[in-house]
One Martini backbone bead per residue (centre of mass of N, CA, C, O) as a GRO file, in nm:
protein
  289
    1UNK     BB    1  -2.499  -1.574   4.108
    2UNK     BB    2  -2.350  -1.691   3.779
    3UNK     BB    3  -2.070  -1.908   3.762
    4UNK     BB    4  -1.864  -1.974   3.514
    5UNK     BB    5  -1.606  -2.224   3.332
    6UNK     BB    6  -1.510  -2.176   3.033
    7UNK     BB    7  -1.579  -1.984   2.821
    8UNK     BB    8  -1.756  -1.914   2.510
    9UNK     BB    9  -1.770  -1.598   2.355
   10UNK     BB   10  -1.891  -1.592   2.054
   11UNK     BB   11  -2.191  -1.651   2.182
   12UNK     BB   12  -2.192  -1.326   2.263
   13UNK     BB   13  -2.097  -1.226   1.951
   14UNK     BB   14  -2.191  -1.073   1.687
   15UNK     BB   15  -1.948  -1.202   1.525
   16UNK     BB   16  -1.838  -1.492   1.644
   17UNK     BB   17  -1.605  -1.431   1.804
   18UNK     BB   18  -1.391  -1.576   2.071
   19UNK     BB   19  -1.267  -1.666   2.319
   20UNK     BB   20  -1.186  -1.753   2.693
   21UNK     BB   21  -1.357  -1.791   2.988
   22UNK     BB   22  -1.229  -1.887   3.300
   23UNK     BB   23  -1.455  -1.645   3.431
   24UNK     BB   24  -1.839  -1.594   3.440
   25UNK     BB   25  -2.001  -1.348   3.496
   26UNK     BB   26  -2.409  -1.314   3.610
   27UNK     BB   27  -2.538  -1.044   3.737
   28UNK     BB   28  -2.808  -0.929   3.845
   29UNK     BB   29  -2.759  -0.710   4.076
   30UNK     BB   30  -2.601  -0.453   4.243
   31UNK     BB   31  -2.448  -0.608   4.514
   32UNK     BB   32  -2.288  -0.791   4.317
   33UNK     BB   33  -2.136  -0.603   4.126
   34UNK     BB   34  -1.992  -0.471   4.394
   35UNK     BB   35  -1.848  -0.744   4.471
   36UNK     BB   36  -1.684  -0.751   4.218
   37UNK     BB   37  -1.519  -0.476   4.231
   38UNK     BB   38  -1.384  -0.544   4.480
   39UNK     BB   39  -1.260  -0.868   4.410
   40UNK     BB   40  -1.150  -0.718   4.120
   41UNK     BB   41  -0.930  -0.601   3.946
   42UNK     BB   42  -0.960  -0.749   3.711
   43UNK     BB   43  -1.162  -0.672   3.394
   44UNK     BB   44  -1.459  -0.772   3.200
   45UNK     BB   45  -1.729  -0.604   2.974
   46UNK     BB   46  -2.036  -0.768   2.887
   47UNK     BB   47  -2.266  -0.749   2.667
   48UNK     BB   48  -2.395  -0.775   2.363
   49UNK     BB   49  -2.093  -0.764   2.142
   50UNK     BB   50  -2.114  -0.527   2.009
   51UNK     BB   51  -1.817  -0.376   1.883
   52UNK     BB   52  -1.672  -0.657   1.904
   53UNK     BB   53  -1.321  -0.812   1.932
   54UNK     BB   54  -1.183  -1.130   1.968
   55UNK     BB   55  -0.968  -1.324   2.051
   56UNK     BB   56  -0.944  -1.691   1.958
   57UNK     BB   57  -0.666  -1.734   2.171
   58UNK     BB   58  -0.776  -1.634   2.448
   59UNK     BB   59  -0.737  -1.620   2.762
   60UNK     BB   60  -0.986  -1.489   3.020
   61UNK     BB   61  -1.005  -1.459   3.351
   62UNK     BB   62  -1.279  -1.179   3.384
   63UNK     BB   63  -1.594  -1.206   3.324
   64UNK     BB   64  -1.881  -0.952   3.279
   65UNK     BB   65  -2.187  -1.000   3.252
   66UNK     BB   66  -2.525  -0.836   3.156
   67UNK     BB   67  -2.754  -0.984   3.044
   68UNK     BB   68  -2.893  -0.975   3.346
   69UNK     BB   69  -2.927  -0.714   3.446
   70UNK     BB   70  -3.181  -0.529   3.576
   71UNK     BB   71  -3.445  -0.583   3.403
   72UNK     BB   72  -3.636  -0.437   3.599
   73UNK     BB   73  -3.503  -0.110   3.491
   74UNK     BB   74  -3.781   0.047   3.356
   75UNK     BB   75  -3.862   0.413   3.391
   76UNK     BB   76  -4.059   0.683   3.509
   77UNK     BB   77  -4.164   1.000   3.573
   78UNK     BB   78  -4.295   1.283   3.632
   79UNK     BB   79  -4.048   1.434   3.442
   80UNK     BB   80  -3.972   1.261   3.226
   81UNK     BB   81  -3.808   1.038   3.331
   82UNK     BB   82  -3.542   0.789   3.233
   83UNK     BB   83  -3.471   0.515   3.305
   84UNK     BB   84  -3.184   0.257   3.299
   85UNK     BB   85  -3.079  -0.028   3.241
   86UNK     BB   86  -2.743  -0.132   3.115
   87UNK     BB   87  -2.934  -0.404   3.020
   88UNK     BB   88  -3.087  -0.264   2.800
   89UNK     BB   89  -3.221  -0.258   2.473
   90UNK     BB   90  -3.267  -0.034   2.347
   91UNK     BB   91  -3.543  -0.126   2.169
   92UNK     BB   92  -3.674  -0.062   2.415
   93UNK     BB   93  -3.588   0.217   2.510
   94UNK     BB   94  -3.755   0.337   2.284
   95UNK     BB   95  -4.050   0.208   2.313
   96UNK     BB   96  -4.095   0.297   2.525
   97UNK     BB   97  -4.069   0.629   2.462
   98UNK     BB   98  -4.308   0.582   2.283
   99UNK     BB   99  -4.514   0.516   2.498
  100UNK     BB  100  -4.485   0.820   2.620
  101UNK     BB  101  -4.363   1.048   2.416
  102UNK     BB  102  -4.079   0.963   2.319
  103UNK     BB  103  -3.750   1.037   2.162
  104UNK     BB  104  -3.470   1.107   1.900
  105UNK     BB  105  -3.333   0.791   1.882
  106UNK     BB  106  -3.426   0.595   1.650
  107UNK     BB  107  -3.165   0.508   1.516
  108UNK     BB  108  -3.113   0.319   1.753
  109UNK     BB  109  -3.262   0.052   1.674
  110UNK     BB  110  -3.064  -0.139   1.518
  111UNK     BB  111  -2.891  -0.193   1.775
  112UNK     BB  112  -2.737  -0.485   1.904
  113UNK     BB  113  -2.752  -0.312   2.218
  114UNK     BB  114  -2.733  -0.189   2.514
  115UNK     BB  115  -2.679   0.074   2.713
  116UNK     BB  116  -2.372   0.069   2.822
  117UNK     BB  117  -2.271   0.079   2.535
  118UNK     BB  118  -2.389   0.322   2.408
  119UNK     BB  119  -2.317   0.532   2.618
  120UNK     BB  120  -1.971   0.453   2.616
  121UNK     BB  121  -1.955   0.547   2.313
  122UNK     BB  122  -2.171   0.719   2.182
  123UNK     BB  123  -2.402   0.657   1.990
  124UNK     BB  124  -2.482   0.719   1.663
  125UNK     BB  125  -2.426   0.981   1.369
  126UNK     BB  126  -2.262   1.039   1.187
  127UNK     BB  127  -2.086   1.323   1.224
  128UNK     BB  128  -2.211   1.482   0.988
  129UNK     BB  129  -2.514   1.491   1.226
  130UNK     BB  130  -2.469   1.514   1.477
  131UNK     BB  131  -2.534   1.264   1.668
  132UNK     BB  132  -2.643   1.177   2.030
  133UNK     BB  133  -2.705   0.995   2.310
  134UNK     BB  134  -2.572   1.228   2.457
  135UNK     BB  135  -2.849   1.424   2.432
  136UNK     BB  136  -3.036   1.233   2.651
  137UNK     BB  137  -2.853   1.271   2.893
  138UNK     BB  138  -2.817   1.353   3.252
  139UNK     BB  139  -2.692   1.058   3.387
  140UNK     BB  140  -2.454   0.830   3.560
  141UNK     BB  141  -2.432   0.522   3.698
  142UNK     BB  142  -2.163   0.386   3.886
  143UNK     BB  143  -1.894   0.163   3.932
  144UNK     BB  144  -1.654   0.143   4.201
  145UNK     BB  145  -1.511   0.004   4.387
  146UNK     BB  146  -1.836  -0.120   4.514
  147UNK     BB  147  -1.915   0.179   4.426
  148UNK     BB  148  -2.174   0.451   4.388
  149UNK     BB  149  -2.189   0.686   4.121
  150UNK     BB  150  -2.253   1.001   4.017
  151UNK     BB  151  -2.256   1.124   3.653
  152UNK     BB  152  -2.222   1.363   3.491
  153UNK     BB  153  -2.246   1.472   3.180
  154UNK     BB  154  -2.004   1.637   3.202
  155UNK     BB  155  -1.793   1.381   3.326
  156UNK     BB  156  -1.782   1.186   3.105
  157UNK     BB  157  -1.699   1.316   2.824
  158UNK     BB  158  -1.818   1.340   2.578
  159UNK     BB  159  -1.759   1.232   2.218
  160UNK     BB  160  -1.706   1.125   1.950
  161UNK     BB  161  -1.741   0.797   2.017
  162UNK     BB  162  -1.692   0.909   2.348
  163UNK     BB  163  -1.592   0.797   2.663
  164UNK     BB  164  -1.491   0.801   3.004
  165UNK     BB  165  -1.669   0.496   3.079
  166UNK     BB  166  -1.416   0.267   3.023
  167UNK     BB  167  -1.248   0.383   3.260
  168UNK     BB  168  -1.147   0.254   3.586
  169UNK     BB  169  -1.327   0.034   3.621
  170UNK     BB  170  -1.626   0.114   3.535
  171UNK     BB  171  -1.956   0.074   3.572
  172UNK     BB  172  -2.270   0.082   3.432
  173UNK     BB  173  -2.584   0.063   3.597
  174UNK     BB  174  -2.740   0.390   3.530
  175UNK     BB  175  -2.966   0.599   3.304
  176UNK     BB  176  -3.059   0.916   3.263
  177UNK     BB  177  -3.377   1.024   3.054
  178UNK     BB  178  -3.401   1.348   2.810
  179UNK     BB  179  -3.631   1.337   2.612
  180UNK     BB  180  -3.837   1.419   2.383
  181UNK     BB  181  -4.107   1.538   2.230
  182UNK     BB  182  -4.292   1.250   2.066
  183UNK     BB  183  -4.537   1.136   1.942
  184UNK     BB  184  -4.635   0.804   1.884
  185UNK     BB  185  -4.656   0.815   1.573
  186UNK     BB  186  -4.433   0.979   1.490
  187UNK     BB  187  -4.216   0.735   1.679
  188UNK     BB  188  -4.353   0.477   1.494
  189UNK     BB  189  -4.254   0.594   1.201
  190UNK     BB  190  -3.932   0.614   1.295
  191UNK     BB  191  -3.891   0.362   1.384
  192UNK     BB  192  -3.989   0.173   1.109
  193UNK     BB  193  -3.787   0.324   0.917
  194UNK     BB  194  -3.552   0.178   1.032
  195UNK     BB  195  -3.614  -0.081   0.985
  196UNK     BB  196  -3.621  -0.108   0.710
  197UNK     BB  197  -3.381  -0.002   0.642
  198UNK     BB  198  -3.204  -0.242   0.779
  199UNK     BB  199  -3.312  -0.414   0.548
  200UNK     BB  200  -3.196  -0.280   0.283
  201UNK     BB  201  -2.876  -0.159   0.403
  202UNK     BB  202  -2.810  -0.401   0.556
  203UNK     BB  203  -2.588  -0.699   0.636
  204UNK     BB  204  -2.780  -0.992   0.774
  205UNK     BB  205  -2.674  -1.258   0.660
  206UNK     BB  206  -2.403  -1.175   0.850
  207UNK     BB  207  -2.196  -1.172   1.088
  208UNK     BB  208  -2.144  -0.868   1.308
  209UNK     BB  209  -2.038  -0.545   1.454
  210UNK     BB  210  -2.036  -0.331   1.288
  211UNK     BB  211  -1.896  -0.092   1.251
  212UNK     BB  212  -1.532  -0.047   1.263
  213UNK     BB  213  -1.497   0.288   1.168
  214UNK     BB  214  -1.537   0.585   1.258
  215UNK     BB  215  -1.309   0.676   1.103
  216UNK     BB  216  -1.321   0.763   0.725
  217UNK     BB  217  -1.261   0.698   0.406
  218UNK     BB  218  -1.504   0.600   0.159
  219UNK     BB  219  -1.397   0.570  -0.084
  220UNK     BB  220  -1.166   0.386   0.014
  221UNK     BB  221  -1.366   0.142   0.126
  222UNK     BB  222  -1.505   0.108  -0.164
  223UNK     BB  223  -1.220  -0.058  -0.271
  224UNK     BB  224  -1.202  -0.248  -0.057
  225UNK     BB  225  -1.460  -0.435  -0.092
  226UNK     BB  226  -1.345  -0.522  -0.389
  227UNK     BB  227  -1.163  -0.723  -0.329
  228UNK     BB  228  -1.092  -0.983  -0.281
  229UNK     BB  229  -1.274  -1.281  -0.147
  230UNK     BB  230  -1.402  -1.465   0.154
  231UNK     BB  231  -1.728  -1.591   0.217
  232UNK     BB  232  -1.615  -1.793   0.464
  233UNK     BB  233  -1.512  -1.562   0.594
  234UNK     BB  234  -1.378  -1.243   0.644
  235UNK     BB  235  -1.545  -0.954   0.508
  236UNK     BB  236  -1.644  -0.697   0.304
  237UNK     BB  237  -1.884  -0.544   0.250
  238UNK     BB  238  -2.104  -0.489  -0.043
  239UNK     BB  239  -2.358  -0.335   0.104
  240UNK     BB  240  -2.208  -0.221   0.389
  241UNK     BB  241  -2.067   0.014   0.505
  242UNK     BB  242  -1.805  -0.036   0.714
  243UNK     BB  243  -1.801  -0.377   0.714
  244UNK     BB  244  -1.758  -0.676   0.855
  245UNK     BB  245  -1.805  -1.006   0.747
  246UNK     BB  246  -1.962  -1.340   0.856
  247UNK     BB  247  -1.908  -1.676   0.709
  248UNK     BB  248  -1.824  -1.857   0.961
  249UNK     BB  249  -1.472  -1.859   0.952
  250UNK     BB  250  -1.392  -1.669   1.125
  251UNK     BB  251  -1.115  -1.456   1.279
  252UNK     BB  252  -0.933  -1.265   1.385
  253UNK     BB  253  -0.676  -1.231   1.196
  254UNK     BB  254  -0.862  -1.144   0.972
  255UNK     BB  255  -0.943  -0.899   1.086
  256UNK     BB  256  -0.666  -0.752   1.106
  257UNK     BB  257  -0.613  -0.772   0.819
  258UNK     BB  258  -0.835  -0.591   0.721
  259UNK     BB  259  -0.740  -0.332   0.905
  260UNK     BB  260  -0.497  -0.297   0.826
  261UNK     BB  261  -0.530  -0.226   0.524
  262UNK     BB  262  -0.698   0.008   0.568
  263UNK     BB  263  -0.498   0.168   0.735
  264UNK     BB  264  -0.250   0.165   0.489
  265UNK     BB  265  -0.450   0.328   0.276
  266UNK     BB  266  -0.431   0.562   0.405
  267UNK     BB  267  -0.171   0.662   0.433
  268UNK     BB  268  -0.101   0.650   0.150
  269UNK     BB  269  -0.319   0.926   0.119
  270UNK     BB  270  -0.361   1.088   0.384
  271UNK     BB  271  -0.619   0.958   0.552
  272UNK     BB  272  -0.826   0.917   0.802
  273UNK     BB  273  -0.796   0.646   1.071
  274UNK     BB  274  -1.045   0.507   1.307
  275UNK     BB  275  -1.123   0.276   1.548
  276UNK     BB  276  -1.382   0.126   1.651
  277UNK     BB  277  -1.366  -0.129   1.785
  278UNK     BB  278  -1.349  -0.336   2.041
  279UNK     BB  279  -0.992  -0.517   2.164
  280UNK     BB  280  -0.958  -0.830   2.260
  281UNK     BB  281  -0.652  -0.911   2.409
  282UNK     BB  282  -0.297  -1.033   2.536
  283UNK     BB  283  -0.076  -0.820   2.350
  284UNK     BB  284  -0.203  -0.519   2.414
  285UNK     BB  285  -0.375  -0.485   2.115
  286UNK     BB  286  -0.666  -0.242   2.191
  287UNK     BB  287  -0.547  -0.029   1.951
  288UNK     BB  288  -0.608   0.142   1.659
  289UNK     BB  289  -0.433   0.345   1.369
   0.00000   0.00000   0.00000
């Protein structure tokens, strides 16, 4: 295991934006990361990196990245249950699926994240298309201070963007799943046209975390999105709704100030809104609403 000292985050992080890790370990193995959980009490699971906001004034004593872990992980068995490490690449995770003749969830091809973050969010697709990655999940390895235990589908409590697999200090291992019957040609039409969308209607040219709400009034988002910007700080996408991008000098605090801006007019309509990206930092503000 390779264990580095004052690391910059933000070279992990697809927003750009991040502290400093004072200890980052990078564990290959499985008894490796067994022994991280049993060694640090407090610790910090950095994957993929989107979908995340790390305060760029804080240093954090461990973090624990996964980007090297069990890469060779990813099979698939006579029942066509898939197993993966958590450190695979979601669009890895799909086309191996799609070379079996199975599918279902090739929406999640355009996003830039591991499996144990897609599957600790529960990633899917708005709320009103009821879709999500926990529909072909079986069972979840997770590590829990040294020791390795399976916890069913029903056990990790998935619900909308949201399962209770960031809780207690669990890092997630390995996931089986049981993906549709789904022919290799239409499966990868569908991998495809993700690919496509993603190229025309996603705001690809600076540096994003991907949505940033997970709930919110889509009106009032585009009303945001139109106000003054800095489009060499972050700034709200004009092309992608509910992102925000990094235009090259962004910084934490104008993140804050601008999911705040969004929360506040929410407020004032009295329409619900809730932030999906996760907050590091050492203020104890760990989430909004």
């Amino acid at each position: 295991m390779i264990v580095e000292k004052n690391v910059d985050i933000s070279v992990y992080t697809t927003l750009g934006i991040g502290g400093t890790a004072k200890n980052f370990y990078r564990p290959q193995h499985l008894e490796q990361l067994k022994d991280l959980t049993k060694s640090l009490e407090k610790f910090r699971i950095l994957g993929g990196g989107s979908n995340l906001l790390v305060d760029d004034q804080s240093e954090f004593d461990h973090v624990i990245y996964m980007g090297d872990y069990h890469q060779d992980l990813l099979t698939i068995n006579e029942s066509r249950v898939i197993t993966a490490s958590s450190a695979i690449c979601i669009k890895n995770l799909l086309n191996f699926a799609n070379q079996h003749a199975l599918g279902g969830a090739e929406y999640l091809h355009a996003l830039p994240a591991m499996v144990g973050g897609v599957v600790a969010m529960n990633a899917g697709r708005g709320e009103g298309y009821n879709k999500s990655i926990s529909d072909y999940i079986l069972s979840v390895d997770v590590i829990y201070k040294g020791k390795i235990q399976t916890l069913s589908k029903h056990a990790c409590a998935f619900s909308f963007r949201k399962s209770n697999l960031v809780e207690n200090n669990m890092i997630i291992h390995a996931v089986k799943f049981k993906f549709e019957e789904v022919s290799i040609e239409e499966g990868r039409r569908r991998l495809n046209e993700r690919i496509k969308y993603a190229r025309k209607e996603q705001a690809l040219a600076h540096q994003s975390a991907g949505s940033v709400f997970k709930r919110a009034n889509f009106k009032l988002l585009k009303i945001i999105r139109y106000l003054p910007k800095n489009k060499k700080g972050l700034y709200y996408s004009e092309k992608t709704l509910n992102w925000i991008s990094n235009g090259g000098d962004g910084t934490y605090k104008q993140a804050i100030r601008l999911i705040k801006k969004a929360i506040i007019i929410h407020r004032i309509f009295g329409k619900k809104i809730e932030l999906e990206w996760v907050v590091w930092n050492n203020d104890g503000l760990e989430s909004m609403k």
